[in-house]
C-alpha positions as CSV (number, residue, x, y, z in Angstrom):
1,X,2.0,15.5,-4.3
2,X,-0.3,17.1,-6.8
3,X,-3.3,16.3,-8.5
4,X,-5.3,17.5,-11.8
5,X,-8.6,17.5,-11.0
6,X,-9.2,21.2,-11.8
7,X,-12.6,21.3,-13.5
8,X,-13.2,22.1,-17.0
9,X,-12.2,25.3,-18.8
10,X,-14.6,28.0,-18.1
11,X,-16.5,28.7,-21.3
12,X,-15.8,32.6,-21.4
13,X,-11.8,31.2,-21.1
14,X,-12.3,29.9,-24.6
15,X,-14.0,32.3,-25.6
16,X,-11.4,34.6,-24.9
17,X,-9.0,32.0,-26.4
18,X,-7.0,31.5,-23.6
19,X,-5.2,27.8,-23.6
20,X,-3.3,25.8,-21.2
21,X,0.0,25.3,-21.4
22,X,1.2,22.7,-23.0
23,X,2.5,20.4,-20.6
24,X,-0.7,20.5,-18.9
25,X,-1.6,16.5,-17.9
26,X,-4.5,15.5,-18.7
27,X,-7.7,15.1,-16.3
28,X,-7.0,11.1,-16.2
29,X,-3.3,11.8,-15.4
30,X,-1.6,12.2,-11.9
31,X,2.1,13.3,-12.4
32,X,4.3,13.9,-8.7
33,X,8.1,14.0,-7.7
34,X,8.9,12.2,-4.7
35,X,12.3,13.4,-3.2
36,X,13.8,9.9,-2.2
37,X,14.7,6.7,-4.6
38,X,12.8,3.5,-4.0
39,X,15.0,1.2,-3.3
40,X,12.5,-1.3,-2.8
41,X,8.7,-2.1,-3.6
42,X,8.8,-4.9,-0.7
43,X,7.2,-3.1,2.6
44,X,8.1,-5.3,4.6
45,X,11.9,-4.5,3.9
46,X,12.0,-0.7,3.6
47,X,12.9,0.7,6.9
48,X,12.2,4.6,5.9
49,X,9.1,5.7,6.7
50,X,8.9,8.2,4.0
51,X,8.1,5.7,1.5
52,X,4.6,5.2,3.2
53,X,3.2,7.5,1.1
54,X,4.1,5.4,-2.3
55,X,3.5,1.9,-1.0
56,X,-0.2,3.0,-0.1
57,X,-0.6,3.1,-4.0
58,X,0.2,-0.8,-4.7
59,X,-0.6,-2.2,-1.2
60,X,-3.5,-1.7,1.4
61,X,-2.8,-2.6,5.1
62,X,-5.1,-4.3,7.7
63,X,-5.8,-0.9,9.1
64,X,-5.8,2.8,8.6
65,X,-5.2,6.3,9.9
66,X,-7.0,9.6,9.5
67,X,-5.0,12.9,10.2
68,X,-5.5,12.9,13.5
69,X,-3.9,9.5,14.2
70,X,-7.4,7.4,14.8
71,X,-7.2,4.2,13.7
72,X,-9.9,3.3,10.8
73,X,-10.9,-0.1,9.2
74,X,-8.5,-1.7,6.4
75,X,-8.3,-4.8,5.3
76,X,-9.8,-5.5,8.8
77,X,-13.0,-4.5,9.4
78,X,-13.3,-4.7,13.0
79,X,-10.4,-5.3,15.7
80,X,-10.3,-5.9,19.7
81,X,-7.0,-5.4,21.3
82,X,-6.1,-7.1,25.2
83,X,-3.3,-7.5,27.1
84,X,-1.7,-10.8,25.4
85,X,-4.1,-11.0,22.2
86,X,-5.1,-8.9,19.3
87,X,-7.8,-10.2,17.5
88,X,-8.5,-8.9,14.0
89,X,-11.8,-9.4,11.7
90,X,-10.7,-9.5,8.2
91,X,-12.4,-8.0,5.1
92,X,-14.1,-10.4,2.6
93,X,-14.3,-10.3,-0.9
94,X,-10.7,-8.7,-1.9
95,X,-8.7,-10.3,-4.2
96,X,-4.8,-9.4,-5.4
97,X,-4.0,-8.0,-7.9
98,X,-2.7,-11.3,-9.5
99,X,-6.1,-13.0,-8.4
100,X,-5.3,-14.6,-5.8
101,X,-8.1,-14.3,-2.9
102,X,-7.5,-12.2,0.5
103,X,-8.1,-14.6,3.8
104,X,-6.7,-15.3,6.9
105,X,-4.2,-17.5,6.1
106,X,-2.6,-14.9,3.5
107,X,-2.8,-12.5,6.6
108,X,-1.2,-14.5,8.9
109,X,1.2,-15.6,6.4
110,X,2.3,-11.9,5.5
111,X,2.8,-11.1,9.3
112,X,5.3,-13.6,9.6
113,X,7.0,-12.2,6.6
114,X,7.4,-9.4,8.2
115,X,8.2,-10.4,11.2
116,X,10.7,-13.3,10.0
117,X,12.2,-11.6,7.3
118,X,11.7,-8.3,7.1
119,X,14.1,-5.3,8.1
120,X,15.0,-4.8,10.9
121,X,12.7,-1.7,11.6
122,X,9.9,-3.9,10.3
123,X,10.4,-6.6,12.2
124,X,10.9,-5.0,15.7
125,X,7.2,-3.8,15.1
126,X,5.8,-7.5,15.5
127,X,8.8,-8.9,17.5
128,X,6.5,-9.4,20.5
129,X,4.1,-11.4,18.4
130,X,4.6,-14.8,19.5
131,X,2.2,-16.7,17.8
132,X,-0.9,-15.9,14.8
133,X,-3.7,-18.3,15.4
134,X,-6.3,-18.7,12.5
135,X,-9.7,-18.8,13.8
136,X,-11.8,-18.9,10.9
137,X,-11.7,-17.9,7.1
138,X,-11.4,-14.4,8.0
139,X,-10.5,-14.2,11.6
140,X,-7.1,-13.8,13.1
141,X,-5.6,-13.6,16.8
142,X,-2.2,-12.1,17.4
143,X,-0.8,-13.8,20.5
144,X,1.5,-11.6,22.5
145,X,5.0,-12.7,24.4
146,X,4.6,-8.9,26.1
147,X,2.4,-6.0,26.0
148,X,2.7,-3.8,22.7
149,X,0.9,-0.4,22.8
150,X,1.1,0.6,19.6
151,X,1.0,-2.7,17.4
152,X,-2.6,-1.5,15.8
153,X,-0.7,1.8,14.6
154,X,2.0,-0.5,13.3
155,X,-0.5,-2.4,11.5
156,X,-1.8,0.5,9.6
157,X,2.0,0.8,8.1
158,X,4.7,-0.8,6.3
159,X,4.5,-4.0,8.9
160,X,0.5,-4.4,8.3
161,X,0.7,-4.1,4.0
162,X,-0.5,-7.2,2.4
163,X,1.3,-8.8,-0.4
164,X,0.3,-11.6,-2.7
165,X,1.9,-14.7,-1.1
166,X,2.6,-15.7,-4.6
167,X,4.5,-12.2,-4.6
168,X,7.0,-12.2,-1.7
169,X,9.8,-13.4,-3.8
170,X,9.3,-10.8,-6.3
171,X,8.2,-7.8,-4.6
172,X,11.1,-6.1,-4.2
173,X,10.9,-5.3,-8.3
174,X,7.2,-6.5,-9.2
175,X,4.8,-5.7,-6.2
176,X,1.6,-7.3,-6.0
177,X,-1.2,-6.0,-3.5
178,X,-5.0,-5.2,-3.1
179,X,-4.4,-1.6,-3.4
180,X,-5.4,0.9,-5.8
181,X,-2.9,0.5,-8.0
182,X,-0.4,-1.8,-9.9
183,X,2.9,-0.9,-11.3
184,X,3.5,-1.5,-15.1
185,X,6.4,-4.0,-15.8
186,X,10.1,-2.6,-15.2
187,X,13.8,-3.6,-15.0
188,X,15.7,-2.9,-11.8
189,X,17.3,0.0,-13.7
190,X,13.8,1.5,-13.9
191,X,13.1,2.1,-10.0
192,X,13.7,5.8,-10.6
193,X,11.0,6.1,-13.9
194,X,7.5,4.1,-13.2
195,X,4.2,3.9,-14.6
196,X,1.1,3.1,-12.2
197,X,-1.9,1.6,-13.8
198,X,-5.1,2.3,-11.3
199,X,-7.0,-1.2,-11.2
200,X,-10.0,-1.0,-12.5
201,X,-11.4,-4.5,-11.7
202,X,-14.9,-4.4,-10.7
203,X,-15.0,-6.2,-7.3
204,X,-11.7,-5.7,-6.1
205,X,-12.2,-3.6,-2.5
206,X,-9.7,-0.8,-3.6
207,X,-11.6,0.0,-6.9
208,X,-12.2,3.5,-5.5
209,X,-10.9,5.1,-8.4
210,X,-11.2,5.4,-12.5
211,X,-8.7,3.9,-14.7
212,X,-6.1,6.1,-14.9
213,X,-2.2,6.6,-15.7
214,X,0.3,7.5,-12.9
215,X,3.8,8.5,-13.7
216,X,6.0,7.6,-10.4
217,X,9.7,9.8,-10.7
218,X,12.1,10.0,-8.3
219,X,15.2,11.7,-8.5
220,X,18.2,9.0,-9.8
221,X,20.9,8.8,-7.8
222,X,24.3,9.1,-9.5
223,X,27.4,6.9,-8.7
224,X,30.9,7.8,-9.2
């Protein structure tokens, strides 16, 4: 993936009358080739792990990673992990993309997406959850049938992305999240061309960027 965030011509450049070439993006653009076709924008039905990458554009999950693999807040803000619970404290304030508000019902309800109806990858993650009990607004407990040591890394993945409830239907062609991002309407037989508006709601938690055009390519796949 690359970026243009090169700053400005030097002045003596211009002066010399040096230009860039003319495919250049612009400064507001973000242009990148991703080597495998979305055949989904549902995360909680894509089993390959290298789509990670793009789903982190549309969708934010209840917890993160750094490089190094330590686990960093997400749309949960503080987390305690036992034996037979995890409980998670949820972020307040975030709203989907298609307005509707961020709580712990929508969290509870996308984790049993996942684990109900997603693939089969997805839902092995959360297999041992037994139970989501909602102990306030924005507080969750994950009751567990068996030990899982690395459910809070699966959390910060596919299995832990929010979707707009109002979205699970749809997802698959016309994702709706809290992320950065939103992708511009499409046909099925667009998957392989996309546009990604940057939101640029004031308010929303993922507003960490300007407004800004993303083109999303991936190679299209050929049938005999």
């Amino acid at each position: 993936m690359a970026c243009n965030n090169q700053p400005a011509t030097p002045a003596n450049d211009a002066a010399s009358g040096a230009t860039a070439p003319a495919d250049t993006p612009s400064r507001s653009t973000l242009r990148f080739g991703f080597g495998n076709r979305f055949l989904t924008w549902d995360p909680h039905q894509e089993q390959r792990p290298v789509t990670l990458m793009g789903y982190q554009l549309v969708y934010d999950a209840l917890l993160t990673e750094d490089s190094t693999g330590q686990l960093l807040p997400g749309l949960a803000i503080e987390w305690a992990q036992q034996i037979d619970t995890v409980e998670l404290t949820l972020r307040e304030g975030v709203v989907f993309h298609d307005g509707t508000p961020f709580d712990a019902e929508v969290a509870r309800a996308n984790l049993l997406h996942a684990r109900n109806e997603g693939a089969p990858a997805i839902a092995q993650q959360l297999l041992a959850v037994d139970s989501i009990d909602v102990l306030d607004p924005y507080r969750i407990r994950l009751n567990l049938a068996a030990p899982v040591p690395d459910l809070l890394s699966n959390l910060a993945r596919s299995a832990g992305m929010m979707i707009s409830p109002e979205a699970f239907a749809t997802a698959a062609e016309q994702p709706v999240g809290t992320g950065p991002g939103f992708l511009m309407p499409m046909s099925q037989h667009q998957m392989c061309n996309m546009s990604l508006m940057l939101f640029p709601i004031s308010g929303i938690r993922s507003n960490r960027v300007s407004n800004v055009l993303c083109y999303w390519y991936c190679p299209m796949l050929r049938h005999g």
